[in-house]
N, C-alpha and C positions, 0 to 999 in steps of 0.2 A: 209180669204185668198184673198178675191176680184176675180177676173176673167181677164184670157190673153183674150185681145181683139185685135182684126187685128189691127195693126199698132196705135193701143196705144202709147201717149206721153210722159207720164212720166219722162222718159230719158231727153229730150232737155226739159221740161219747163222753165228753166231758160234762158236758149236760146231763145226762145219764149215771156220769158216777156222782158229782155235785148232789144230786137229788137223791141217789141212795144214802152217802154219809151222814146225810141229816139225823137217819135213826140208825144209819148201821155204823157202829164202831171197826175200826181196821180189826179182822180177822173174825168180822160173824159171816154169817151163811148165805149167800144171795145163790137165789136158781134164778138161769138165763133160760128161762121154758122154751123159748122157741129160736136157739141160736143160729142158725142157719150157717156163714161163713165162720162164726166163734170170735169175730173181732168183738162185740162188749165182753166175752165170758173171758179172754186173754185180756183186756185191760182191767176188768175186776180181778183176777186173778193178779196182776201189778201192782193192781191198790193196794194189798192185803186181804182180801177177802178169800172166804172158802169158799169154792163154786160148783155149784153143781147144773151141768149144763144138758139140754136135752131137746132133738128133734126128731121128727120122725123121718128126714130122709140121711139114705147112709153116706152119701158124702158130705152131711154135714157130721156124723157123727165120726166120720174118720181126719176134719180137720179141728173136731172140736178135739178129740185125741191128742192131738200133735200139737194145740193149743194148751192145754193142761196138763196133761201127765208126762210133758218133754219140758226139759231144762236145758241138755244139753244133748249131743248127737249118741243115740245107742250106742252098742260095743261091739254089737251084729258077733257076736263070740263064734254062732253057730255057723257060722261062714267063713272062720280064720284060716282052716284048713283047705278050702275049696273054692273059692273065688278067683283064684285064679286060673284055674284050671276047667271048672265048670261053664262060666261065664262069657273069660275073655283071653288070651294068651299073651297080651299084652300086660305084666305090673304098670300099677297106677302109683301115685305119689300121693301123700296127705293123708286124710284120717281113713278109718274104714266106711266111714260112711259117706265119704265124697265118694275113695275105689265103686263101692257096691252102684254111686249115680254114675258112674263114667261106664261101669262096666255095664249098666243096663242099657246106656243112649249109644253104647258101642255094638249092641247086639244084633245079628245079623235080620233083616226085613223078614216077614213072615204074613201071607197072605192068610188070614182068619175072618173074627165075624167085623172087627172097624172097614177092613180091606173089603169085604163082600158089600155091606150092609149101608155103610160112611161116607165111603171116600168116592172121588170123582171118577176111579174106575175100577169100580166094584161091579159085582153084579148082584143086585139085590134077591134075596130068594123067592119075592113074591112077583115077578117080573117088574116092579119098578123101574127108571129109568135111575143111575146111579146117585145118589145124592150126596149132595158135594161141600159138604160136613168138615174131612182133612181133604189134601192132596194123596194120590196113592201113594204114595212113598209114606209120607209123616202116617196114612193110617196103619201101615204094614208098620212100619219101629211101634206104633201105641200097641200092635199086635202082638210083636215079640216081648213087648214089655210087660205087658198084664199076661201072659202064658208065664214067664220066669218069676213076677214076683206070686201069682197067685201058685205054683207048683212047688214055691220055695214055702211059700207058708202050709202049703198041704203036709208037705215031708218035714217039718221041722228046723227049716233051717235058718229060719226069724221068727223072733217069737213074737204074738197078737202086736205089741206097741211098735216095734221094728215094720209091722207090716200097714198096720194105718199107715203111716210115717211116709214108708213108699207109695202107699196106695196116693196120702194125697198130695207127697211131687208130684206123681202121675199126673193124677187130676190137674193140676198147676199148670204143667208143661204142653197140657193138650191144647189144655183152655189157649195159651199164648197162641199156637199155632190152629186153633177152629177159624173156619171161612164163616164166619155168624158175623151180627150186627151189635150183639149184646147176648142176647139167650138162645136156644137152642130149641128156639121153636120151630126155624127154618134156619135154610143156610144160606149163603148168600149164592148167586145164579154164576158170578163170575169172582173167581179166584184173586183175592187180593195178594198183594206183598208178604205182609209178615207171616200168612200162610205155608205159603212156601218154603220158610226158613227149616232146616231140619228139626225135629224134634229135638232137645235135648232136656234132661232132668236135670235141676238145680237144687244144691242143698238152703232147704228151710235156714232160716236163720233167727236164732232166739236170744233175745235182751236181756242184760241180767238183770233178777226178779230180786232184790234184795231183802223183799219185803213178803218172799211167798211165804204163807202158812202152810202150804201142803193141804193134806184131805179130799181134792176136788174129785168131782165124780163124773162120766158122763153118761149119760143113758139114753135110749133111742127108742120112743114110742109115740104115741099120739100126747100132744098136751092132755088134752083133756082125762084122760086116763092115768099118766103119772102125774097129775097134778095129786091127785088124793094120797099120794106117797110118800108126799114130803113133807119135812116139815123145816124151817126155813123162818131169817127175822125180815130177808126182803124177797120179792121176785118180781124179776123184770119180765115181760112181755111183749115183744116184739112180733103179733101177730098178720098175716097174709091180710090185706087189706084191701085189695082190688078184685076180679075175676081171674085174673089169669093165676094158675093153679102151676105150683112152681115142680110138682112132681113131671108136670110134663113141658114145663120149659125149660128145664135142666136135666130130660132125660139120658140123653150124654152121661154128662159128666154121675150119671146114677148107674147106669150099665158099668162103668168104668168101676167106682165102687161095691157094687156087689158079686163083680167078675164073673158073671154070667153074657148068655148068648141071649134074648128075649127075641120073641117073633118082631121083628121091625113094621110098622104098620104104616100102610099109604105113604103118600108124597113125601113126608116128613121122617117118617121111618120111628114111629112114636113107642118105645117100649110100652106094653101095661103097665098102666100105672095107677088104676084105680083102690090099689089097697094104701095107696099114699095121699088120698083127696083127703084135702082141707076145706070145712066146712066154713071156715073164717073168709073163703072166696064165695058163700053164697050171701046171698042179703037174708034170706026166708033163717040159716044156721049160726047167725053167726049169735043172736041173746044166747040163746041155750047151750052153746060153746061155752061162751063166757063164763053165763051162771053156774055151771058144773066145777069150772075150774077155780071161780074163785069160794064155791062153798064147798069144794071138799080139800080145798089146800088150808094147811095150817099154817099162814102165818099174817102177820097184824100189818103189815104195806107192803100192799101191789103196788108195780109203776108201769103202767102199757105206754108205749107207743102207739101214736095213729100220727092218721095223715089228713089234712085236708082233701086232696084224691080220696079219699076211701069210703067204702060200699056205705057205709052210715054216717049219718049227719054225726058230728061232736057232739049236741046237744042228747041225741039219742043213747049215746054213749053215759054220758055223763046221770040222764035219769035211770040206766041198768046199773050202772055202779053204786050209785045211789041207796038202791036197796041193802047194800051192804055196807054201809057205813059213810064215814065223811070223805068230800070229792073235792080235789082239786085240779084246775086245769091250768097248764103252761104251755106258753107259746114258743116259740121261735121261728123267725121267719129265713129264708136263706134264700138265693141264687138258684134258679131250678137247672139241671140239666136237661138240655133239648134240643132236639133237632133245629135246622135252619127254618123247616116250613112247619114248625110246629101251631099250632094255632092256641095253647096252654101260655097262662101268665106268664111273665119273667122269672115271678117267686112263689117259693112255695113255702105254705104253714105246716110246722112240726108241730104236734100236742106231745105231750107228758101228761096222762090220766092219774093224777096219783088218788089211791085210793086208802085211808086208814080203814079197819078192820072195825065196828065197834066192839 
């Protein structure tokens, strides 16, 4: 099913590549600064381009992984001998990287921290009343699953890219069956359908790239800090544009990624997450974000995204860019998605900031 993520691209990529080729020939360097899901950095990487793609939360950084540096399914080598014996006693059929998703969605239930912490009968360690995040069942398999592949990556038995890979089916397969409405701010009070359905991992599936250059990178830190690092002939920007701060609405699927237990806090059950705030969610942070990023990156065209939704006027936008050279604005207007009793227009306006470097 994948996962609505806040202001997700999908919609304008084409728009987004269009306006890169203007000055990028197939196979220069575009950095996707703030990729989130990794859908523009995987169609840049289609184009022709070399990508170098980078966020600061780690399940983006383990689908941007699985986005760039996979062509086709691993060889999982370190698991030839043991998979079946460790895992599952049941042989699988197909490749080994389907075996390795069947043997993990076959894995026996195991009450941990989703099953404590998660699920609708857990028990939360702060006395909480249980928050109903999965069903117990689906959060004990998410249990068994992130113990096996995180114990398998501890010992050796897939190597770092093999382990993104699984980390983000995981992530994938949760998302499909989470009790939420879209993000993971709260959950929803009563248990829907597709909830219910059992867990299961499904293999990624990758299109052939005819046209890849290879090289791509990705790195996981604050923009504003790896912006000074690179050097690069475009970079795209796709920054947090509202208040709502995506380290703690996707704290889920961010536990799940760094395989950790975090204290779950109040009604929501919110890991810490203040070493992942984005200052692009304040009004008072978001200039001096900007201005860092675009004066210590080396390269001669930015192209941000914004939103009509977002914490600053365009206009305001447009005079910060400004000081750095020549500005252009592009529109596009699209279909909004929205609730039934939502009280926001019909449509919404996409900008493209593109900015020349003088």
């Amino acid at each position: 099913m994948g996962y609505r993520y806040i202001g997700a691209k999908t919609r304008i990529i084409d728009w987004v590549l269009s306006t890169v080729h203007e000055t990028c020939e197939t196979g220069g360097h575009v950095v996707d600064l703030m990729t989130g899901t990794a859908s523009v950095a995987s169609a840049l990487r289609a184009a022709g381009y070399r990508v170098t793609a980078n966020d600061v939360m780690t399940y983006s950084y383990h689908h941007a992984r699985t986005a760039l540096l996979l062509s086709e399914p691993p060889s999982f080598s370190g698991l030839a001998d043991t998979l079946a014996s460790r895992i599952t006693t049941t042989l699988f059929e197909g490749s080994a990287y389907e075996g390795v998703l069947q043997a993990i969605t076959n894995l026996d239930p195991v009450e941990g921290y989703f099953w404590r912490e998660l699920s609708s009968g857990g028990k939360p360690a702060n006395g909480e009343r249980p928050r109903n995040y999965f069903t117990t069942e689906n959060a004990k398999r998410i249990d068994a699953a992130r113990a096996w592949i995180r114990d398998a990556g501890r010992q050796g038995m897939i190597d770092p890219l093999e382990h993104s890979l699984l980390l983000h089916d995981l992530i994938m397969a949760a998302n499909d069956v989470a009790n939420i409405a879209g993000t993971y701010g709260h959950y929803l009070s009563k248990t829907v359908e597709r909830s219910r359905v059992p867990l299961a991992l499904s293999p990624t599936m990758w299109v052939p790239m005819p046209n890849d250059v290879g090289g791509h990178e990705v790195i996981q830190g604050y923009a504003e800090a790896v912006a000074a690092t690179l050097v690069a002939d475009v970079c795209y920007i796709d920054p947090p544009y509202m208040k709502r701060q995506y380290a703690a609405n996707y704290h889920v699927l961010e536990t799940l990624a760094r395989e950790d237990e975090p204290e779950a806090v109040g009604v929501s059950g919110l890991r810490p997450w203040r070493d992942q705030y984005s200052n692009f969610c304040t009004k008072t942070k978001i200039h001096d974000s900007f201005r860092s990023i675009v004066s210590g990156m080396d390269c001669p065209r930015l192209i941000v995204s914004y939103s009509e939704d977002g914490l600053i006027p365009i206009e305001g936008l447009v005079r910060l860019f400004s000081e750095f050279g020549d500005v252009e604005v592009r529109e596009l207007t699209y279909k909004r998605f929205k609730s039934n009793d939502s009280k926001l227009s019909p449509e919404l306006t996409e900008y493209l900031i593109v900015l020349d470097r003088r």
